[in-house]
C-alpha positions in Angstrom: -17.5 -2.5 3.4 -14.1 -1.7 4.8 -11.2 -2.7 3.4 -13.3 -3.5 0.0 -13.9 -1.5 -3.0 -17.4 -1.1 -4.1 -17.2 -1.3 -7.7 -19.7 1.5 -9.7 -22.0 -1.6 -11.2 -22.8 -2.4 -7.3 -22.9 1.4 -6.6 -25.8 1.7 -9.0 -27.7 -1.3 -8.3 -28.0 0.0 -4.7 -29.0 3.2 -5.8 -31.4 1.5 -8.2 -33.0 -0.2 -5.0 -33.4 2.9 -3.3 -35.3 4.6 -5.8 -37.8 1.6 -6.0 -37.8 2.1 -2.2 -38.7 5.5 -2.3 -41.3 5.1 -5.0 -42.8 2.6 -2.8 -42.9 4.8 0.4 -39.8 3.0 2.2 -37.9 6.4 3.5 -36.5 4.5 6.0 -35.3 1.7 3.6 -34.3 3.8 1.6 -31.5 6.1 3.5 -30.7 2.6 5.2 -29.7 1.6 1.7 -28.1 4.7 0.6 -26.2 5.1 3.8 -24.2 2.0 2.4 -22.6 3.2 -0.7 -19.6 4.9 0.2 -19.4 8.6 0.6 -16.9 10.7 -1.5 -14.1 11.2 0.4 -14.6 15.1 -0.4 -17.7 15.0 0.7 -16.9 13.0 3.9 -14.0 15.7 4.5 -16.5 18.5 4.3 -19.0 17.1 6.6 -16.5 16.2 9.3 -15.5 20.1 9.0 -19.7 21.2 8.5 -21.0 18.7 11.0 -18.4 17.2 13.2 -16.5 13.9 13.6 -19.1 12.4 16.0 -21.9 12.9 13.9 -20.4 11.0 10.8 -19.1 8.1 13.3 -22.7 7.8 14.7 -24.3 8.3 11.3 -24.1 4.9 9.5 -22.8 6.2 6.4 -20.6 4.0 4.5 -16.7 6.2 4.9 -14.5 3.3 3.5 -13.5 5.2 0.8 -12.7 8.2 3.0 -10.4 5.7 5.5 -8.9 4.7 2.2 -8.1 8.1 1.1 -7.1 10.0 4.2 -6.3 6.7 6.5 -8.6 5.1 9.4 -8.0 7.6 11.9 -8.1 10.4 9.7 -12.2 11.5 11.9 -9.7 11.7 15.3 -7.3 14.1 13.6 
């Protein structure tokens, strides 16, 4: 999802899809799923300084908006 904007219709559907996968007994799909809409660049910021910058690059969370926001090297500074 770099370098593209996720637009809130596609945000919801996703999240839409998760809860059916959670209903359904899918954990795993689900966090898979939610792990692709992007995460706040607040929150992003806060869990680089909570959690470090190697868990959120080994994480699978979606941080395009976050690159967008604070620029693509912004987890090495």
């Amino acid at each position: 999802m770099t370098g593209q904007t996720m637009t809130l219709k596609e945000k919801l559907a996703i999240i839409v899809k998760t809860v059916e996968f959670d209903e359904a007994g899918k954990e795993d799909e689900a966090m898979a799923l939610t792990k692709t809409v992007p995460m706040p660049p607040f929150l992003a910021k806060i869990m680089k300084e909570k959690v470090g910058a190697d868990y959120l690059l080994n994480s699978g969370w979606n941080l395009s908006e976050a690159e967008a926001e604070f620029g693509q090297d912004w987890l090495s500074r």
